[in-house]
N, C-alpha and C positions, 0 to 999 in steps of 0.2 A: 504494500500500500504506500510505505516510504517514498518509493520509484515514482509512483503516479504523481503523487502531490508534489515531489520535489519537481517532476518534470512539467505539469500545471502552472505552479508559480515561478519556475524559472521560462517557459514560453509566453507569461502574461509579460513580464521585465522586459522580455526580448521586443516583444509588440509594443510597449511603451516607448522604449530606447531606440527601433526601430522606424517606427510612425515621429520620431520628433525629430532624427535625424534626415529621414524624407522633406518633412514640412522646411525642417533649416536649411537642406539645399534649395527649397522651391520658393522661399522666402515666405512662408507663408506658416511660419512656426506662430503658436498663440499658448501664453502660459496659461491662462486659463485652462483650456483644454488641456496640456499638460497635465494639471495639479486635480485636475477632475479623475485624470485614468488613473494617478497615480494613488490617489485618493480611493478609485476603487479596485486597485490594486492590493491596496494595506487592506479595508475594509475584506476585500476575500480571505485573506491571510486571516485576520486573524477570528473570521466568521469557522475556515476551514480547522483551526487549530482548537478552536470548542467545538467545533460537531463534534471531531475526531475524538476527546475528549469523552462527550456523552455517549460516543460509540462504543468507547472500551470500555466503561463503567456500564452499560445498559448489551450487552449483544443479542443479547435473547427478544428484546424486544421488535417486532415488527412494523417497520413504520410507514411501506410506500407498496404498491403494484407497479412495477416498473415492467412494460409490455406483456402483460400478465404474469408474473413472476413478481410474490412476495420476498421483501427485501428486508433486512435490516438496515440501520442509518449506515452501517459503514460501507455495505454490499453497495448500496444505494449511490454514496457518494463513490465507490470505483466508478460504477456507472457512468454516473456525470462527469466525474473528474476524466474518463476516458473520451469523453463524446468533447469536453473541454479542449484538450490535446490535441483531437483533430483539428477543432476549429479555430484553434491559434497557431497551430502549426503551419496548417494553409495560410492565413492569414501572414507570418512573419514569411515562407518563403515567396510570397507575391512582391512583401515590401522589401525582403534585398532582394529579388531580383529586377526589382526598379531601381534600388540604388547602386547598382554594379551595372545598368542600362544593360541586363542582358536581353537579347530579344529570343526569348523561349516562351514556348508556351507549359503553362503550369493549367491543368486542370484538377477542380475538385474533387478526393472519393469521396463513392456514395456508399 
């Protein structure tokens, strides 16, 4: 589970760090916007860091139907945290490959 979540909040940093490094070549960097991602940046952090918490103290507990399958919080959040992964992943290889001006194409999995 360590893997997941380390790999989740080190690809949200990336899309931050990423996305602000875009906008400052394109001059079109806004701190505002910055301080909002980064702000929900921490906020996931440390929303993830008590689930995780309730999760180990509670396992037996079931909390969600996730595509018909009953889950506990933690099953729950691999879940998500995996479905997370992809969609940051996509997202940070789109924005270097705009900041290295590669002309590839990246298509999304489905």
């Amino acid at each position: 589970m360590w893997k997941i979540v380390v790999g989740l909040v080190s690809l949200m940093l990336a899309n931050i760090l990423l996305g602000a490094s875009y906008a400052t070549l394109k001059k079109e960097f806004n701190w505002e916007k910055f301080w909002n991602g980064f702000a929900k940046f921490m906020f996931i952090v440390v929303a993830i860091c008590l689930m995780y918490l309730c999760s180990y103290l509670n396992p037996d507990i079931m909390v969600a139907n996730i595509n018909g399958q009953e889950v506990n919080l933690i099953s729950g959040m691999e879940v998500i945290f995996i479905a997370g992964i992809v969609f940051y992943g996509y997202q940070d290889l789109v924005k270097l490959k705009d900041l290295l001006q590669l002309k590839l194409e990246i298509k999304e999995e489905e």
